[in-house]
Structure formats: structure tokens, C-alpha cells
KEDRENTI-743908 format. One record per residue (C-alpha): x, y, z. Coordinates in steps of 0.05 Angstrom, whole numbers, padded with zeros to 5 digits, always signed. Layout:
<marpas>
XYZ;...
</marpas>
This chain:
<marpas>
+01021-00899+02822;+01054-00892+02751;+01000-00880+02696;+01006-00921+02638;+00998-00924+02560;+00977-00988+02530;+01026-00978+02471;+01094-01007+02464;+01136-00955+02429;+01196-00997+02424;+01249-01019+02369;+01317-01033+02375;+01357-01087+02328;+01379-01166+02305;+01430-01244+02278;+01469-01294+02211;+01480-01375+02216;+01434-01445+02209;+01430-01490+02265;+01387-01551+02273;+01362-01566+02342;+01393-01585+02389;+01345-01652+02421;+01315-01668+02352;+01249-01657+02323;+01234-01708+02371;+01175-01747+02391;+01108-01697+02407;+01075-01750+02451;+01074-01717+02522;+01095-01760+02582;+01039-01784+02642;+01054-01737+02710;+01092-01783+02748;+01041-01780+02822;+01086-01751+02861;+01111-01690+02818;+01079-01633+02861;+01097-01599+02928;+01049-01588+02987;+00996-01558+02973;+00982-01566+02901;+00919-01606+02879;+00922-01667+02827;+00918-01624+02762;+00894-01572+02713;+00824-01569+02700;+00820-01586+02631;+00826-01515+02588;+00772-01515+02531;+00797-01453+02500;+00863-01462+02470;+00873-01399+02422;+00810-01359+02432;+00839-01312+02481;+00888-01255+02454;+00959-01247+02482;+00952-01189+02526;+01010-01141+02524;+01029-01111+02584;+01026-01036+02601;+01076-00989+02587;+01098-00949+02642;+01098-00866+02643;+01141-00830+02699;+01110-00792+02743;+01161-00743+02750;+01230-00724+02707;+01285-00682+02736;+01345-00656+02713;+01407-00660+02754;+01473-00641+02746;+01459-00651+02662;+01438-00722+02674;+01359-00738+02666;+01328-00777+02723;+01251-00809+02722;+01217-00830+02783;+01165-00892+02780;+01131-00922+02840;+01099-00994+02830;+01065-01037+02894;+01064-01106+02908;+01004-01124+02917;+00941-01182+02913;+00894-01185+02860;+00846-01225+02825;+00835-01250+02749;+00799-01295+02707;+00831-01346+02679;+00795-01400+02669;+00730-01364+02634;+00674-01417+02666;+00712-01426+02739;+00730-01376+02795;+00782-01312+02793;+00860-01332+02804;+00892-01301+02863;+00956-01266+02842;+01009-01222+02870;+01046-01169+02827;+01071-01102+02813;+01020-01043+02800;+00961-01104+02808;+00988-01135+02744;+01016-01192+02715;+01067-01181+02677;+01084-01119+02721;+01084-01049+02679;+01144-01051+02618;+01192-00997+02631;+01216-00974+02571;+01283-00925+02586;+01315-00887+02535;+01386-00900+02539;+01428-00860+02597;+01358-00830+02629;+01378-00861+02699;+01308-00889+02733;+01291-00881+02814;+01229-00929+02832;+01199-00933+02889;+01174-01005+02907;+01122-01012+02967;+01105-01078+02985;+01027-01091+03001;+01035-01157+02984;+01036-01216+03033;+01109-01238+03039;+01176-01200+03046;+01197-01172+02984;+01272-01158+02948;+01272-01127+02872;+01328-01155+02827;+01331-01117+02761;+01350-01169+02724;+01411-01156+02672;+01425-01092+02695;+01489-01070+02729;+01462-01034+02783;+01505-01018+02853;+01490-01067+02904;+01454-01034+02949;+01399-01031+02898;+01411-01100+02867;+01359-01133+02904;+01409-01179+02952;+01361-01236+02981;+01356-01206+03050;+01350-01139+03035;+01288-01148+03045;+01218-01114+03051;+01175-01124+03105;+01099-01117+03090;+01086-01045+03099;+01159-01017+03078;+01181-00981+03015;+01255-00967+02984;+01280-00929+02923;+01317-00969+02871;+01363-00931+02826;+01378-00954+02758;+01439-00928+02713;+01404-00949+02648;+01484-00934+02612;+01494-01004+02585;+01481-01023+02515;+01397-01023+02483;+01375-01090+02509;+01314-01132+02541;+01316-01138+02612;+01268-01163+02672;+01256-01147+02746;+01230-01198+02793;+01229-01209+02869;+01295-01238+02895;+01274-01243+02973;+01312-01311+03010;+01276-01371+03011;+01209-01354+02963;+01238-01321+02903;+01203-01378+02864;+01127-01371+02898;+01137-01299+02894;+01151-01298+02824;+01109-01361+02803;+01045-01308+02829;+01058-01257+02789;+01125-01213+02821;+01163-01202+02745;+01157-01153+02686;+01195-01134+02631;+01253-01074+02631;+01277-01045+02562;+01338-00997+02551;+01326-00963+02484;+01393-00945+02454;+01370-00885+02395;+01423-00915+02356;+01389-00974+02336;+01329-00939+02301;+01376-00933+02239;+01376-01015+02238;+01307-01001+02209;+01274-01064+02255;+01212-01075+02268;+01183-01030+02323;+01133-00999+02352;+01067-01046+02347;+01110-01100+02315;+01155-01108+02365;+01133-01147+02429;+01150-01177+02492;+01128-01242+02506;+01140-01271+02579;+01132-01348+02587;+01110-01386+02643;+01076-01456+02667;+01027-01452+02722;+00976-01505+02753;+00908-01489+02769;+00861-01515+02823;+00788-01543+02804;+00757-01479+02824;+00803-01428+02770;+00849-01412+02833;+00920-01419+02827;+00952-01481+02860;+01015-01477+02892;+01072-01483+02872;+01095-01531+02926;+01159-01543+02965;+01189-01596+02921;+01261-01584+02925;+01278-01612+02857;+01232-01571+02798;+01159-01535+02792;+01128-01559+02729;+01067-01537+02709;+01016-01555+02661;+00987-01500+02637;+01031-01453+02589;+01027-01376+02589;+01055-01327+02558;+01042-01251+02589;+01001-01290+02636;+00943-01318+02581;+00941-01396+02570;+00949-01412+02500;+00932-01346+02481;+00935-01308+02399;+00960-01258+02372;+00936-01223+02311;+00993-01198+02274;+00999-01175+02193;+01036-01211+02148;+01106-01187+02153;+01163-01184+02202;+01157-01177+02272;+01203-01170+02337;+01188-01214+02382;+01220-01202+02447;+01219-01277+02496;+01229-01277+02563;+01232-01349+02600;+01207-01323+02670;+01192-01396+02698;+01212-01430+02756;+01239-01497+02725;+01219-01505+02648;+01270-01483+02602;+01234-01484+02525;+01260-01500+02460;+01211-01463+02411;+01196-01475+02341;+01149-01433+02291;+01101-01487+02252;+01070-01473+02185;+00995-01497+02169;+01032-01551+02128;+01073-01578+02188;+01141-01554+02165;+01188-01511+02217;+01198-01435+02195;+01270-01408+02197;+01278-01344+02230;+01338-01292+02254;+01349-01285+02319;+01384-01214+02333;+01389-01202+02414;+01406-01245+02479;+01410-01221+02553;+01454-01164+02538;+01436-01135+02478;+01441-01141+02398;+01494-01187+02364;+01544-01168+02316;+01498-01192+02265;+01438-01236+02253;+01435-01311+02265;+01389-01358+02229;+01350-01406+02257;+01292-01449+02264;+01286-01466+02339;+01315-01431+02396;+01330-01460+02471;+01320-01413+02517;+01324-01435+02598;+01295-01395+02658;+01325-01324+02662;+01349-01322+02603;+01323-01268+02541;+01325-01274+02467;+01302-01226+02415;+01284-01272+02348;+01256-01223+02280;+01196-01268+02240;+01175-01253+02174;+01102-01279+02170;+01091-01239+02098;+01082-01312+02063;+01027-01335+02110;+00975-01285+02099;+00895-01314+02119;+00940-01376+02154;+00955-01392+02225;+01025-01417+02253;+01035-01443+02314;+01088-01423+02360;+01111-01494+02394;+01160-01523+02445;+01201-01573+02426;+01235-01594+02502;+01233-01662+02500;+01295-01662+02550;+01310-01716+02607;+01293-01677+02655;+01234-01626+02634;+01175-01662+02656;+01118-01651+02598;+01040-01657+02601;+00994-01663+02535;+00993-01599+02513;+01063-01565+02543;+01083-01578+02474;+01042-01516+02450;+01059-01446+02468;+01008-01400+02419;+00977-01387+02361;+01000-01320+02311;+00939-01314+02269;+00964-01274+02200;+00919-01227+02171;+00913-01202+02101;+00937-01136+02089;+00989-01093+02127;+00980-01024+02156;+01058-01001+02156;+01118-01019+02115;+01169-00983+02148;+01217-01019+02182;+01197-01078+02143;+01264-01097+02102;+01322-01150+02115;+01361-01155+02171;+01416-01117+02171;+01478-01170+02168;+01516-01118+02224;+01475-01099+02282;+01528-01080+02330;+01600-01070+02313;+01611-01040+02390;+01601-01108+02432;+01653-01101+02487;+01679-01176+02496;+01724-01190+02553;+01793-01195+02541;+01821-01261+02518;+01839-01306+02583;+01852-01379+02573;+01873-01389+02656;+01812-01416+02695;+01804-01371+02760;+01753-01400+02802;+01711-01470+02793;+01644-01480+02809;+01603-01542+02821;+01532-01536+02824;+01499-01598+02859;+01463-01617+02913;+01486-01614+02979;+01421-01665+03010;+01360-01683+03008;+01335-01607+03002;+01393-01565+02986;+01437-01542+02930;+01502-01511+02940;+01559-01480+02900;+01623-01522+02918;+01585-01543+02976;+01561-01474+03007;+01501-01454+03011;+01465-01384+03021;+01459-01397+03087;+01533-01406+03105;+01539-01332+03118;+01620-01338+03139;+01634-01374+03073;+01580-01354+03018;+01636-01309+02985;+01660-01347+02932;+01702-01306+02899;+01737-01238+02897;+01759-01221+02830;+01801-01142+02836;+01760-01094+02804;+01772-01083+02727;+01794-01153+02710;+01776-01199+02668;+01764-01276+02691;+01751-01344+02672;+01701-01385+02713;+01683-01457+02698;+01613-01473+02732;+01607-01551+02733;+01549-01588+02733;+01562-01639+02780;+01496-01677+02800;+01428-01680+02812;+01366-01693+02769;+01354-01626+02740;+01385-01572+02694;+01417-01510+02721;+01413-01449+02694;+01475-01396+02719;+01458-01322+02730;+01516-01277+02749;+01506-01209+02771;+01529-01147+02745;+01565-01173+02682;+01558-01188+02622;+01591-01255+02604;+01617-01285+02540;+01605-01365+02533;+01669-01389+02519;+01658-01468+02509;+01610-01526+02528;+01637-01591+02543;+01611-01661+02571;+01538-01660+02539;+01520-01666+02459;+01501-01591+02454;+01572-01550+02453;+01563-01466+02454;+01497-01455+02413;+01508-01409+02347;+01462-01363+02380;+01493-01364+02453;+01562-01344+02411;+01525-01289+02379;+01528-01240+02442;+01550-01220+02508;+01495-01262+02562;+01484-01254+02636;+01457-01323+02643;+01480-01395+02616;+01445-01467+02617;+01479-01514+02653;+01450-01590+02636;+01474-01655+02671;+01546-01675+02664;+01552-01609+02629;+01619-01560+02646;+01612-01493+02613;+01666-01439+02620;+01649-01362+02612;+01689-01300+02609;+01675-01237+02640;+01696-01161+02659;+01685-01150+02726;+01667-01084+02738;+01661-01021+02736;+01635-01023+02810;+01661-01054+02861;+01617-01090+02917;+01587-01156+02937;+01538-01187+02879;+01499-01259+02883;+01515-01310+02829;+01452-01371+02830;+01416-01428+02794;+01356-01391+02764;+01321-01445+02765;+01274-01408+02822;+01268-01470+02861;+01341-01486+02866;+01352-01417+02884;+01304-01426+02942;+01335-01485+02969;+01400-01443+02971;+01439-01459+02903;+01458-01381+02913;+01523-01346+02941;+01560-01285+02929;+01632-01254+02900;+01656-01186+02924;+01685-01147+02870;+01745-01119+02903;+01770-01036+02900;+01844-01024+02874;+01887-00971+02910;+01936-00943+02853;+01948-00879+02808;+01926-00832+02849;+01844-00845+02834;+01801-00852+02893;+01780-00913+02893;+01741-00918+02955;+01696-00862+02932;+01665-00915+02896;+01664-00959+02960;+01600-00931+02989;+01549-00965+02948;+01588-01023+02951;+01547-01062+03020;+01478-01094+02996;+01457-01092+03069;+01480-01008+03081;+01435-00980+03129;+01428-00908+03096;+01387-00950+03033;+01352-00996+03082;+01269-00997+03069;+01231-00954+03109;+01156-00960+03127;+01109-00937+03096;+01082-00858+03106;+01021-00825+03060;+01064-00766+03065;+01125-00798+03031;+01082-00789+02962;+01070-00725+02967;+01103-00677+02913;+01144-00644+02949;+01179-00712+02990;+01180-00739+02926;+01223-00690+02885;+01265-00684+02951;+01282-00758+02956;+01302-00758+02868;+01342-00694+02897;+01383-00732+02951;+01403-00797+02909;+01406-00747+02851;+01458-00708+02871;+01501-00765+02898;+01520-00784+02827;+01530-00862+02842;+01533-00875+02767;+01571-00817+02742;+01644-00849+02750;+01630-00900+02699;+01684-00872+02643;+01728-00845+02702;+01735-00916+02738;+01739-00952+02677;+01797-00906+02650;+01834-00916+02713;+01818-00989+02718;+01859-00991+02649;+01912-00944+02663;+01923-00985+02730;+01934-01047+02691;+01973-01016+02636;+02026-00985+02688;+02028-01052+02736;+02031-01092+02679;+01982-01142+02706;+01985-01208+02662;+01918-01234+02690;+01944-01276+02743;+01920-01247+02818;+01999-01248+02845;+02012-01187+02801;+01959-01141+02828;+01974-01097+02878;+01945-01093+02951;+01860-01082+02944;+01812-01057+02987;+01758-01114+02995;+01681-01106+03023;+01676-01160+03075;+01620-01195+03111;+01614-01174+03189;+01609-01239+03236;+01540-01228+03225;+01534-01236+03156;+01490-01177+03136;+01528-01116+03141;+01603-01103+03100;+01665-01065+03130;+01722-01035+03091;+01791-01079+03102;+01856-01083+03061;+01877-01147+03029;+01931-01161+02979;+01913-01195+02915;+01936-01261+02938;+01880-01268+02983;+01828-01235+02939;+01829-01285+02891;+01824-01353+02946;+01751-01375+02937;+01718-01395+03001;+01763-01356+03050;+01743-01289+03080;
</marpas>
């Protein structure tokens, strides 16, 4: 198993612009749990929690590598992490929680990558259900994306491979298996993922111990301490307990200047909208610097920030003028369809000492963070539109298919290397949705139908995930590429997502100017049986099988085209003089699903039919 380090060695960078929020200060009086708001199996509430902000915010692990090789000039570390069940106090006067996560943890270890060190980790699953790992944010080749049923079996390992090429951002890996992503996750299957970019340290940001990740979640908890479940209720999971980094309530001791504070909504069905409260009750502006994909141009001020399940935002807080004083870190959701209990309006306490122990990376913001963000090209011409709603009494669909529609579940096939437009509609049912697509990074182009519009802060960056609310039609733009392959776009609200608010587009190979294409092709099936898990051998962890295995995907390169494919995805487009409509684009080579569903075969189509959402 990887060792660990209790210290996060991070720092990477920061955002300009005021913005009130969005629902209003609001009324803090918490709504009654209507009776019938839980699944099976969960009990009639929380024991009542007597120790609201006497428990320190743990911080989770940092993970070492166990081994580094060099291959081919490119750096590659090898982690292994098990699923597996554990127990841990919660409640301190009740019984032990049972939980399931990653290295017996919850959060799972933090990986923090320096930039362009590619990662191999080797996930065995000791847990109690099947297992999938989705590294969340990242864009990763499919066979290692964590599709929903590649899946493993109790008793079965695979090695994920991770580029880590893309920009310094905040990232998180979580099980993705079919059908109990949200149970999986809701025990304890997520942790946080960090690319550190060295070019950032000159931002002068708070790092090291002053910048930290902090993972929120809502659980409920059974009379004895024990977790209850999380139910089978089709429509949301709220709990009422709040974590964050898997303490209720907890504090954290901090010195009184800025910090970098890293927040991570991994629940199933409560988005937040948090606030930072002064002793005197007034709401304390801060600059919010990072999204999903990495830092903004510059900072943006603020003082409250939505954030919805899946979604990441990195905030900087000065707390120098609250030395010897508390402030509260609150949520402000009073939405329509968040359901709230008496205290899910109170996340944690940051109690400010006296004196600090380092002033280095201490000063203002710098007002450019990033001058390198790669937005999409400008496209005004909607290519595909998607309604999310549901499709009965205990399923969600995209345009009416569902996961399990295995002949129709490919949505879309946008060529490789362009840029699109995609409208995703919310189109009914009594709960927000918020929209993960994989792979990319996406630019939130507008917000229409609600009282919102695009937030300052969603503007700021490039995202990978975007809250959709009732009646709400948001359009992003994004590069699809450089890979091509079949990626899952879903509700990340985890319940949706179970009930099959989850389908797929297949990024398509071009055939042109002379670059082989289909060299790229072979990483491109989720389901390819050379990458299947295996099960489980003592002798796999051996030294010598170990250094063997980073040897084999090592020297297959699957990342190293990255410039190449991108400079013939542009020359391609230059010479055919493609005006982003899919008529222009010469024939493709698509990845197509077999009549089973679960394994992909090469075939030729033209453009025409690449583009057609719903067809094969």
C-alpha cells in the first residue's frame, strides 16, 4: 500500500469581480423533514450531535509513490490504493460508523502530481460491491476513465493510467460502477487529486499548510453511531448531518492571514451556497481564483459561492483582521428543491489565532493568474440538445435514453478536434441537475430560463461540470479532444446517475494528412479486453511484477501524441477548411458499440452520420 505523509505540500494560484448571491441572504429557519424523505433502509433521523465545533477538520493524507520510473524521458509513479471496509467514530458517545474507502480512509489518500509526471495506480477492490474508478476532471483514455461497467468484481485489481499534462488544477476520483455510484460514494469511495503546475509558485499563493482541501458531504446516522443508508429514493439523498473531510461540524485552527481553501462538493444531492460570517454577523468578501479546470485569468471577488455536486472551487480568505475571533463558514441554500434540516445551514467553524508563523506567500492576489486558458473556439451553431428529465417513476434519461438502452446510449459523435455547442435543457422533474462531461473542459456560454444567468465565477474559467436548475437551459462550449473514444456525459447528482440519467458520445478519429490516426484508436474502447481487471494474485505486488507491469503500459506511450494529434487536428481543419458545420468534414473513423453493448469495433462513417445524435 502507498505510504503516506500527513503534510499537504501544495500551492498553486487565484480571481476579480463583486457578486451578490444568487437566492438572497434569505431566511435561516430550516424546514421540518417532510416523513417520507428517506429510501429503504434509512432510520427516522440523526441522533442529535452535541459537539458542533469541538472536533478538528482532519486533513486527509498525502500520498507517496511507491515506485518512480523513468521511461522513454517521461517520469511515471506507481500508487496502489484498496477498497475496502472500515470502522470510525463519529459520534464520540455512540458506536463506530461502518465505511468503505480507498487505503481504509475517508477522504481516500490526496494525490498530489507534479505536472507531466504521468501516474499508474493500481486499485484492488476488497470492498463489498463492484467497483469502477472515475478520475474526475482528468482527460484520461477511456479505457481508464472508469466507464460504469467496467467494472471490478470483489477480488479483482486494474491499473489506471493518468496523463497528469493538463493545466495545475483540483481534481477528485470516486467510484463510477452502474447502478450504486451514489452508495458507493455516500460510504466513503472519493478523495481528492491535485496537478501541481511549477509555474504557479511565482503567483506567490498561499501554500503549503495554508492551503487545504476541504470535501463536503451530508450523511445520516442511525441511533447507534452507524451510518444509515442512503436509501433507494429515486429523486435526492439529503442528509442531515454536514461534513467536511468526513468530520461533522468540525474546526479548523488557522492564523490570521490568507489561506487557500480548496472545496470539493462530493455529495449525492446537496449543492451549497457558502458564506464566511464574522463574530458581528456580517458576510466576508473573498477571491475566488480556481474552478474544475484550473486557475482563472484573474481573481474574482466575492462573498458567497454556489457550488453543486461534482463541481470544485478554489476561494483565497484573508482572516488577518480576525485574530482571537471565530467565523463561521455557512450555507446559504435555501433553494426549492434542497431539502434543509436545523443545522444544514452550518458547515464549520475557522477559529483565528493570534500570531502567524510564515509570511511568505501572504500578499494580494495577483490580478493575472493565468494568461494561457485555452477557450474553445467561438461557435454560435447549437450541435446537439439535451433534455435532462425523467423518463418515470424511477428513471432519468437524456432525450429519453437511458444507460440502459445499450443500442442508443450514444448521444453524440462530435469528429475529433472540433469544437461544439451543446445546449443541455432542463426539462422536468423536482430536482436540480448538475451536468458532468467527460474528458473536456467546457466554457459556460449562457444561462437562460431561471433568475441566476452565467455566475461571475462560472465565467471566470474553463469547468467540467455545470448546474442545471428547473426550467433552466444552459449552453456550453467545448474542444473535443485530443483522444478519440467513447466518454459518459451524466447528472452528478449521484442518485440521478443511478437511476440512469447517464449516456455516452464517441469522439470520432479523422483520416487526413497523412497522420495515423488510428494509432490513437486503441485506447479508444472503455470495455477493451487487454485493460480488463484481473483477480487478485499476492504475487502481482511483488517488486519485480510491479516494475514489469509500469514497464508494459510505460512503453506504450498512450499519452505521448498529445502535441502530435493536436497539431494535426489543426492542420486538418486549416487545409479542409472546416467552418464548424459536420457536412464539411471529411469521412471519420468512429468507435462503435457491438450488438452487445460492451465491447467497440472500428467502422468508417462520413461526417454526416457522426454528428446524428441517437443513431448508431
Amino acid at each position: 500500500m502507498a505510504t503516506t505523509t500527513n503534510l499537504l505540500a501544495l500551492g498553486l494560484a487565484t480571481i476579480h469581480h463583486v457578486y451578490g448571491t444568487p437566492y438572497g441572504r434569505g431566511n435561516s429557519a430550516q424546514a421540518a423533514a417532510p416523513s417520507n424523505w428517506r429510501g429503504a433502509g434509512q432510520t427516522a433521523g440523526s441522533p442529535a450531535y452535541n459537539y458542533m465545533f469541538q472536533f478538528p477538520c482532519p486533513i486527509p493524507e498525502v500520498a507517496e509513490p511507491e515506485y518512480t520510473q523513468t521511461i522513454g524521458g517521461r517520469t511515471i509513479q506507481f500508487y496502489s490504493s484498496t477498497v475496502e471496509p472500515f470502522t470510525k467514530q463519529i459520534y464520540p458517545n455512540l458506536g463506530p460508523a461502518h465505511l468503505v474507502g480507498y487505503n481504509g480512509t475517508v477522504p481516500g489518500p490526496t494525490y498530489i502530481i507534479e505536472k507531466d509526471t504521468e501516474t499508474i495506480i493500481r486499485y484492488l477492490n476488497k470492498g463489498e460491491t463492484t467497483s469502477s474508478v472515475h478520475l474526475h476532471g482528468s482527460y484520461t483514455h477511456s479505457v481508464w476513465d472508469g466507464w460504469a461497467d467496467d467494472e471490478l468484481d470483489v477480488g479483482q485489481w486494474k491499473d489506471y493510467y493518468y496523463p497528469n499534462s493538463e493545466s495545475g488544477r483540483a481534481m477528485w476520483y470516486h467510484d463510477h460502477a452502474d447502478g450504486h455510484t451514489a452508495s458507493d460514494a455516500y460510504y466513503g469511495q472519493a478523495g481528492v487529486y491535485i496537478i501541481h503546475d511549477p509555474a504557479e509558485d511565482s503567483l506567490g499563493l498561499p501554500s503549503g499548510k495554508y492551503d487545504i482541501p476541504l470535501a463536503l458531504t451530508d450523511k445520516t446516522y442511525q441511533s447507534n453511531g452507524d451510518v444509515a443508508a442512503p436509501g433507494n429514493d429515486p429523486i435526492n439523498f439529503f442528509g442531515d448531518t454536514i461534513e467536511v473531510n468526513n468530520q461533522p461540524w468540525p474546526y479548523l485552527a488557522v492564523e490570521p492571514r490568507k489561506y487557500r481553501l480548496r472545496f470539493f462538493d462530493m455529495a449525492l444531492s446537496r449543492p451549497f451556497d457558502l458564506y464566511f460570517e464574522d463574530p458581528s454577523g456580517n458576510w466576508i468578501e473573498f477571491e475566488v481564483i480556481a474552478s474544475d479546470s484550473g486557475l482563472f485569468g484573474g481573481p474574482v471577488k466575492s462573498n458567497d459561492l454556489t457550488i453543486a455536486m461534482g463541481e470544485r472551487y478554489e476561494v483565497v480568505v484573508d482572516f488577518s483582521g480576525y485574530a482571537g475571533k471565530n467565523i463561521s463558514l455557512n450555507n446559504n441554500m435555501q433553494q426549492q428543491q434542497v431539502q434543509e434540516y436545523d443545522k444544514t445551514d452550518q458547515v464549520m467553524r475557522f477559529v483565528v489565532g493570534n500570531s502567524v508563523s510564515d509570511s511568505s506567500n501572504n500578499g494580494a492576489v495577483p490580478s493575472t493568474l493565468n494568461g494561457n486558458i485555452q477557450w474553445p473556439a467561438q461557435r454560435t451553431t447549437v450541435d446537439h440538445t439535451f433534455n435532462f428529465q425523467m423518463g418515470g417513476e424511477s428513471t432519468w434519461t437524456i432525450n429519453g435514453i437511458d444507460f440502459s438502452d445499450v443500442n442508443n446510449r450514444v448521444l453524440a459523435r462530435p469528429p475529433q478536434g472540433t469544437v461544439e455547442l451543446w445546449e443541455l435543457r432542463h426539462t422536468g422533474g423536482p430536482a436540480v441537475h448538475p451536468v458532468h462531461i467527460h474528458l473536456v473542459n467546457l466554457q459556460v456560454v449562457s444561462r437562460t430560463g431561471g433568475s441566476r444567468g452565467v455566475l461571475p465565477y462560472e465565467a471566470a474559467g474553463l469547468k467540467d461540470t455545470v448546474l442545471l436548475e428547473p426550467g433552466e437551459t444552459v449552453q456550453v462550449r467545448a474542444f473535443y479532444g485530443p483522444w478519440n473514444g467513447v466518454y459518459m456525459f451524466h447528472c452528478h447528482n449521484l442518485v440521478h446517475e443511478d437511476h440512469h440519467m447517464l449516456d455516452a458520445f464517441n469522439v470520432t478519429i479523422l483520416n487526413a494528412l497523412g497522420y495515423d490516426f488510428n494509432s490513437s484508436l486503441v485506447y479508444s474502447d472503455p470495455m477493451d479486453t487487454r485493460f480488463h481487471p484481473q483477480e487478485y494474485s499476492e504475487s502481482l505486488y511483488e517488486p519485480a511484477a510491479i516494475s514489469s507491469a509500469i514497464a508494459s503500459l510505460g512503453s506504450m506511450n498512450p499519452y505521448g501524441a498529445a502535441t502530435a494529434l493536436s497539431s494535426a487536428e489543426n492542420a486538418y481543419y486549416t487545409t479542409a477548411g472546416y467552418h464548424g458545420d459536420a457536412s464539411s468534414v471529411a469521412p471519420a473513423t468512429t468507435v462503435v458499440p457491438s450488438s452487445s453493448g460492451y465491447g467497440f469495433a472500428s467502422t468508417t462513417a462520413t461526417a454526416s452520420t457522426v454528428a446524428v445524435a441517437g443513431s448508431l
